[in-house]
C-alpha positions in Angstrom: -158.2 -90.6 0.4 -157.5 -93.8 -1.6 -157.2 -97.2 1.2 -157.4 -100.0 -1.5 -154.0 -101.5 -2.5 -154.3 -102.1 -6.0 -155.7 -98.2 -6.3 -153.2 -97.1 -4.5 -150.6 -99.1 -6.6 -151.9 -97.9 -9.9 -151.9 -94.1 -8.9 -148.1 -95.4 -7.3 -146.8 -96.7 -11.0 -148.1 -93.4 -12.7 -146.7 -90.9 -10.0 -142.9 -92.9 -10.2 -143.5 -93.0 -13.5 -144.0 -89.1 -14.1 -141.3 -88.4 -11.5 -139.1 -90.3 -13.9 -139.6 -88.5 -16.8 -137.5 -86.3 -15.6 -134.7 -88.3 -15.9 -135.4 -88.8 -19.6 -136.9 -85.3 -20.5 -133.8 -83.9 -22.1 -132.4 -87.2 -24.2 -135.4 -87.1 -26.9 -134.2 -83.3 -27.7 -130.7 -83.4 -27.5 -130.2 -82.3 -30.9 -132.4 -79.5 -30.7 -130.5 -78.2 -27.4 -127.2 -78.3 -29.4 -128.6 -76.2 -32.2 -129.9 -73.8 -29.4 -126.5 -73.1 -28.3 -124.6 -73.1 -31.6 -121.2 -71.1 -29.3 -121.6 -73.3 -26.4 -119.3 -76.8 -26.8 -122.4 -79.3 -26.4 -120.9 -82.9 -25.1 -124.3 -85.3 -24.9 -122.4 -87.5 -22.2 -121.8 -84.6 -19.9 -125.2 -84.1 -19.8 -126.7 -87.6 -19.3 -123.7 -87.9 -16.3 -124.9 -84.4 -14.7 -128.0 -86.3 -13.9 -126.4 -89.8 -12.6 -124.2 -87.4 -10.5 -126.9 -85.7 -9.5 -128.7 -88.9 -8.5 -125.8 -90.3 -6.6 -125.2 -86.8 -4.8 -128.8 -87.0 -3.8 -129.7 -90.7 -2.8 -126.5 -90.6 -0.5 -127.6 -87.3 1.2 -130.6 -88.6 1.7 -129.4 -91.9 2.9 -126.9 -90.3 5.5 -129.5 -88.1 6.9 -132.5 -90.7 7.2 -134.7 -88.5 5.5 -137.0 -90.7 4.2 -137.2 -92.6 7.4 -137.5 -89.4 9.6 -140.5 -87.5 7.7 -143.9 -88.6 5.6 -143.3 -90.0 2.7 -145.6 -88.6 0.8 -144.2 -85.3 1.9 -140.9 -86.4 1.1 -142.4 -87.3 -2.3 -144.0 -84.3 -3.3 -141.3 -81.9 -2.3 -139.1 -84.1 -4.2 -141.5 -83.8 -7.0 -141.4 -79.9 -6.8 -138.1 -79.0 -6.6 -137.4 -82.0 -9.2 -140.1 -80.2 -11.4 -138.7 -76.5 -10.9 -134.7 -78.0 -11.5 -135.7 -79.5 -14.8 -137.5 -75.9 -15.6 -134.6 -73.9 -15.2 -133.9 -74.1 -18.8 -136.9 -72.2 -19.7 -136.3 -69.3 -17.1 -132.6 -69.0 -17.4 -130.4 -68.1 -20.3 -129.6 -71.1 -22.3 -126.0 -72.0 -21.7 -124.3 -75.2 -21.5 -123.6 -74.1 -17.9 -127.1 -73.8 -17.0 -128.2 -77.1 -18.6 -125.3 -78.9 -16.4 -126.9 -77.1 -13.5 -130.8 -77.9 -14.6 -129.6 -81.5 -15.2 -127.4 -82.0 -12.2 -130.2 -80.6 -10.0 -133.1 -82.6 -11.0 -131.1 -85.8 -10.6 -130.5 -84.6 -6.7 -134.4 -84.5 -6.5 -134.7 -87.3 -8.3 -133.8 -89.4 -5.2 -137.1 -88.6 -3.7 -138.6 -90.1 -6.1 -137.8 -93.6 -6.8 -136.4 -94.3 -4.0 -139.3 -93.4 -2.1 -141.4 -94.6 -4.3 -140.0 -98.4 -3.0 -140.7 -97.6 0.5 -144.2 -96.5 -0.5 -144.8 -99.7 -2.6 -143.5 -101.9 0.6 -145.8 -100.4 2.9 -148.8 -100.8 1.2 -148.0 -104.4 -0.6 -146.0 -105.9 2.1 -146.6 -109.4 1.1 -146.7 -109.1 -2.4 -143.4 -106.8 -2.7 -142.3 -108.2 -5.6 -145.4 -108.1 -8.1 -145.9 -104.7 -7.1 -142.0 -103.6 -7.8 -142.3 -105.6 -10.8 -145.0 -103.4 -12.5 -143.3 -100.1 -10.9 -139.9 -100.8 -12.6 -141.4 -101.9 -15.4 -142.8 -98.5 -16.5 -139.3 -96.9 -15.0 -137.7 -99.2 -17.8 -140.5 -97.9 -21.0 -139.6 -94.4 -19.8 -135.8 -95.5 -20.3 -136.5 -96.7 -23.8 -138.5 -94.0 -24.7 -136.4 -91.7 -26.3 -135.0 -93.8 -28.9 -139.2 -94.5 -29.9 -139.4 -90.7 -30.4 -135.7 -90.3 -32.2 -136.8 -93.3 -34.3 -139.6 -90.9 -35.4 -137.6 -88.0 -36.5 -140.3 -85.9 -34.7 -140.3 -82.2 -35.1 -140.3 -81.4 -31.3 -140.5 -78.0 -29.4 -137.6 -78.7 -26.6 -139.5 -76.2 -24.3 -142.8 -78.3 -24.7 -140.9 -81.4 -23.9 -139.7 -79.5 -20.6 -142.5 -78.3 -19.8 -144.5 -81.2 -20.4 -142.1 -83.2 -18.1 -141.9 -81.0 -15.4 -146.0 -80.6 -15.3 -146.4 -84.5 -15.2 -143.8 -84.9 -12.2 -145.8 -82.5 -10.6 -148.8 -84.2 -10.9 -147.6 -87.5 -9.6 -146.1 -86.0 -6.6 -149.3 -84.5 -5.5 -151.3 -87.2 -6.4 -149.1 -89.1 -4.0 -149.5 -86.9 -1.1 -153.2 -85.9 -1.4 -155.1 -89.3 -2.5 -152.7 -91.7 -0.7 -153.2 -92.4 3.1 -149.7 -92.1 4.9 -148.7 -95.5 5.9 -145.9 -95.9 8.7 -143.0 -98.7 9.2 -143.6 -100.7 12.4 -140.2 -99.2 13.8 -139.7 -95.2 12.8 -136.2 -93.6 13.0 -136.1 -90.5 14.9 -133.0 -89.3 14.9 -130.6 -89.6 12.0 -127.8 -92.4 12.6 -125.0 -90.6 9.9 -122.1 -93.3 9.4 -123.9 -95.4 11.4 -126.0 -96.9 8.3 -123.2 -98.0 7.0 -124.1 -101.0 10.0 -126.6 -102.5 7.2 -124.2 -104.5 5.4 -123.6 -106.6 8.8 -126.7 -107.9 8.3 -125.6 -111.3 5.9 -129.1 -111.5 4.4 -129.1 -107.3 3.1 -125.3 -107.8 2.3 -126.1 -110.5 0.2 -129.4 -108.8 -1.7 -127.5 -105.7 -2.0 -123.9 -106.8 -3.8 -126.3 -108.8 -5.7 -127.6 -105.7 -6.7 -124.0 -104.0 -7.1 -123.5 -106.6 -10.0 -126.6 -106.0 -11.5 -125.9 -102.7 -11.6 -122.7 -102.8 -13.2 -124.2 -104.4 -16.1 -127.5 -102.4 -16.7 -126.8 -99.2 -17.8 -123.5 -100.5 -19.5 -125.8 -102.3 -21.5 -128.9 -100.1 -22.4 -126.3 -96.3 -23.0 -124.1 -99.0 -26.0 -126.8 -101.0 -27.4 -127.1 -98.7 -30.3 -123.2 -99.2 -30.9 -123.8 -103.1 -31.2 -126.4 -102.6 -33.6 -125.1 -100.3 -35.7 -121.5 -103.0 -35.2 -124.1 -105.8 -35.9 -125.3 -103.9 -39.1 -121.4 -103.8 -40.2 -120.6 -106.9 -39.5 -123.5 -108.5 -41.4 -124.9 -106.2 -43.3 -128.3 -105.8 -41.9 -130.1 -102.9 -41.9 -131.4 -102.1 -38.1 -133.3 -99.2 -37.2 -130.6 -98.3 -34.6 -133.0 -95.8 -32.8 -136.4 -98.1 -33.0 -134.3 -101.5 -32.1 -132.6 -99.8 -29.1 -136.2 -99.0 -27.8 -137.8 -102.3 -28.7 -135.1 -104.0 -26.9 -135.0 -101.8 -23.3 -138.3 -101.5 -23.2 -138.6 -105.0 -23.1 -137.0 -105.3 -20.2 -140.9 -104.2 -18.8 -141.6 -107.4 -19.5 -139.3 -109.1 -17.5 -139.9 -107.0 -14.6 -143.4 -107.6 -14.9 -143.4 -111.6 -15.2 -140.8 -111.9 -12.6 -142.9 -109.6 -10.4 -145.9 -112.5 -10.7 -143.7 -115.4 -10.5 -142.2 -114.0 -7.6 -145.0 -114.7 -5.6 -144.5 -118.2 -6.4 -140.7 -119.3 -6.6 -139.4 -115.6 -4.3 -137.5 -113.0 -5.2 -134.1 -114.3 -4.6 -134.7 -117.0 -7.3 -136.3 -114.6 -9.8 -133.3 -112.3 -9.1 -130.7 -115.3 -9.3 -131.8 -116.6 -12.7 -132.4 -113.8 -14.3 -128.8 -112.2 -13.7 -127.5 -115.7 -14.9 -129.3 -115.5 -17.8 -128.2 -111.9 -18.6 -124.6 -113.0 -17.8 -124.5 -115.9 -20.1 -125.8 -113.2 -22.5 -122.7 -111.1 -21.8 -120.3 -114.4 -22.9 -121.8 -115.2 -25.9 -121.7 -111.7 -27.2 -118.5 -112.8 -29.5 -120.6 -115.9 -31.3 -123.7 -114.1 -31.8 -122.3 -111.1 -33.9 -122.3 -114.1 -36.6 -125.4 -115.3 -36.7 -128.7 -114.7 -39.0 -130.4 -111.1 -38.4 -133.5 -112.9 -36.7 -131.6 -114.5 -34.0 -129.6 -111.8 -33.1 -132.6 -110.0 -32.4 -134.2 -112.9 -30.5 -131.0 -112.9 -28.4 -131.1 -109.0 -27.9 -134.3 -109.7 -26.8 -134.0 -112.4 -24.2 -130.7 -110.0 -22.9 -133.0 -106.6 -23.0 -135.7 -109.1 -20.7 -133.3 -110.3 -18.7 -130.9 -107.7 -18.1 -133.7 -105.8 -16.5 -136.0 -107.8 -15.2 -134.4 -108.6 -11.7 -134.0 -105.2 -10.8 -137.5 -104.8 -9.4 -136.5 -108.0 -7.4 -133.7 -107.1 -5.9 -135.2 -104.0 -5.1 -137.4 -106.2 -3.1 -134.8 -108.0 -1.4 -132.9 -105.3 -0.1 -136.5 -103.7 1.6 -137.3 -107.1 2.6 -133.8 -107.6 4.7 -133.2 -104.0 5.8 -133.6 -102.9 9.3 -137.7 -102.0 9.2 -136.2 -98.5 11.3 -133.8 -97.1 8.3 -135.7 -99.1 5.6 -136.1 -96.1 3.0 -132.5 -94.9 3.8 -131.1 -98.5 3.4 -132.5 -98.9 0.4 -131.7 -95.3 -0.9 -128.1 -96.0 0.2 -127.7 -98.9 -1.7 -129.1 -97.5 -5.1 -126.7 -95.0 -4.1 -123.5 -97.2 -4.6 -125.3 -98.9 -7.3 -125.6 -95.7 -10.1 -121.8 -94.9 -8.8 -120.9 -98.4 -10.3 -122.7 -97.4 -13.6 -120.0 -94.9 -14.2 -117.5 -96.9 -13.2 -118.6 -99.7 -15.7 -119.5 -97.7 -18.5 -115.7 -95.9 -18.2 -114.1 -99.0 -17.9 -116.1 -100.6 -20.9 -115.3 -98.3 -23.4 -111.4 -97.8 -22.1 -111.5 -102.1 -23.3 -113.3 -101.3 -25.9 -110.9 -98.7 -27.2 -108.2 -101.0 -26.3 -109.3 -104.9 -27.2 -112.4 -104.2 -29.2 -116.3 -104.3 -28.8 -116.7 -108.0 -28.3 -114.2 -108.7 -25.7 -115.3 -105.3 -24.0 -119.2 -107.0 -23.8 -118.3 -110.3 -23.0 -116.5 -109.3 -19.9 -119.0 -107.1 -18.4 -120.0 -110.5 -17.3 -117.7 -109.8 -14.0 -120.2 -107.5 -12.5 -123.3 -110.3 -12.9 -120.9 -113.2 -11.9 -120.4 -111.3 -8.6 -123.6 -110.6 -7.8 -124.5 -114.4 -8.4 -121.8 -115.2 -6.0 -123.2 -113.5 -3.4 -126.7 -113.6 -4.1 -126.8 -117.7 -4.1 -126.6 -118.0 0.0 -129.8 -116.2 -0.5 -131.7 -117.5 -2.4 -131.3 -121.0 -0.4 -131.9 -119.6 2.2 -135.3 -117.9 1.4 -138.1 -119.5 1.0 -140.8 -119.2 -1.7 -144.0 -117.5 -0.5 
């Protein structure tokens, strides 16, 4: 069994990693789904939303019965990784319908909250003074995965969808077991026993975890706004200007980079803290969100730089937020806290990614991207007593 830190981080990063995939495995083959169900009436968002509901559904059952706090996480990790596995598989076992693949994708999102989730409590019990870095690395593979489909669109790869599936579901696999059987089982100072139901819902008394967490709530509500229409403001940016952006190989060269804010602000965390890291980074990606309107004029170079600085930014706190919400949780409910609270936060992605493209429809694409500002704004606002109040490392 692996006892050394950064071992046990590395096989941590891969294992998350792989559970991830399966988040992802069906968005570099959409195409090739449709034109496996020529009868069926194929809508691409209904798919990706089976999984966020999925996810939501999942993290708050898991939440509300403490089951992350109540049994071994490494357990909890590789059943998650198993059924998570078998969910994304039913595809290749069941007749190909559009019902099935709503099933298959709504499933594996539910066991998806196993996963990641977990994954954080892991990370905090074996690097519980250097939280940050160690988030910062985890998320930033979370966020290549993200990107990754638009790399192998940008290809035009010839792919076998059941491969893909397969391939995904084999990998997940691997990193829950590698989890369960090379990891030693580490256990919070204070374990839950019993589930406490409503009674998490107490966490948010707690000024310190209220503050980390509707910090996180405005993240949020930017995030995934941003990465599912950046290809719409490039390809508005192309029409505007007249550029000539790979849509598909921009979009991945821009999430992606979001590793490398995760990863940066992991290190300097250890320096400046989390809550600082967190706090300027959000402002940056907010100011980001205002300037939207001015930038669709400039030269093709700059626009990219500023993409760039908003794909770094816009991503690059989550890690540290992540931190801060396991750093000021109750050390008993830890895991569900934080499982609660990413929870609430994917809800607000469909809230914000409905609302942004009702304004869009409505006032247009740069007045609907300057004022998903709101949601960072808010989270500075509540994030700032924080990050007075803690102290660098």
């Amino acid at each position: 069994m692996i006892t050394r830190p950064p071992i046990a981080l590395a096989i941590l990063i891969f294992a998350v990693f792989s559970g991830s995939s399966l988040w992802f495995s069906c968005n570099a083959i959409l195409t090739e789904l449709a034109a496996a169900m020529p009868d069926s009436i194929f809508d691409i968002s209904g798919v990706t939303t089976a999984v966020q509901l999925g996810f939501i559904s999942g993290t708050l059952i898991f939440a509300m019965l403490n089951i992350s706090d109540r049994f071994p996480t490494g357990l909890v990790f590789l059943i998650s990784s198993i059924l998570g596995s078998a969910s994304n598989a039913l595809i290749l076992i069941l007749p190909l319908n559009i019902e099935t693949l709503l099933v298959s994708r709504y499933l594996t999102g539910f066991f998806l909250a196993g996963i990641y989730p977990i994954g954080v409590k892991i990370a905090a019990l074996w690097q519980p003074n250097n939280l940050g870095r160690a988030l910062g690395h985890i998320v930033g593979a979370l966020v290549v995965g993200t990107a990754l489909p638009h790399l192998i669109k940008s290809l035009e790869l010839s792919l076998n969808w059941q491969a893909i599936i397969f391939f995904s579901s084999s990998l997940a696999l691997i990193g829950g077991l590698l989890v369960r059987f090379t990891l030693v089982e580490k256990s919070a100072p204070h374990k839950s026993t019993q589930h406490l139901g409503k009674g998490l819902f107490n966490i948010f008394k707690s000024a310190s975890f209220k503050s980390s967490s509707y910090g996180y709530f405005g993240h949020m509500w930017e995030l995934y706004t941003f990465w599912a229409f950046l290809p719409l403001i490039l390809l508005t940016y192309n029409q505007y200007s007249g550029a000539e952006f790979n849509i598909s190989l921009w979009s991945f060269l821009i999430i992606s980079s979001g590793a490398i804010g995760c990863s940066i602000g992991g290190i300097l965390s250890s320096k400046f803290g989390s809550a600082n890291i967190a706090f300027y980074q959000l402002a940056s990606s907010a100011l980001c969100c205002l300037v939207f309107p001015l930038m669709l004029s400039s030269g093709p170079s700059l626009f990219f730089l500023y993409l760039l600085v908003w794909g770094i930014t816009v991503a690059g706190d989550s890690p540290q937020f992540s931190t801060l919400n396991a750093q000021t949780a109750p050390v008993e409910v830890i895991a569900s806290a934080i499982t609660l609270v990413i929870s609430l936060g994917f809800g607000l992605t469909i809230i914000s990614m409905y609302t942004f493209k009702f304004i869009m429809v409505n006032a247009g694409l740069p007045i609907a991207v300057s004022l998903i500002a709101v949601g960072p704004i808010y989270g500075l606002i509540f994030l700032h007593p924080l990050k007075n109040k803690q102290p660098a490392p």
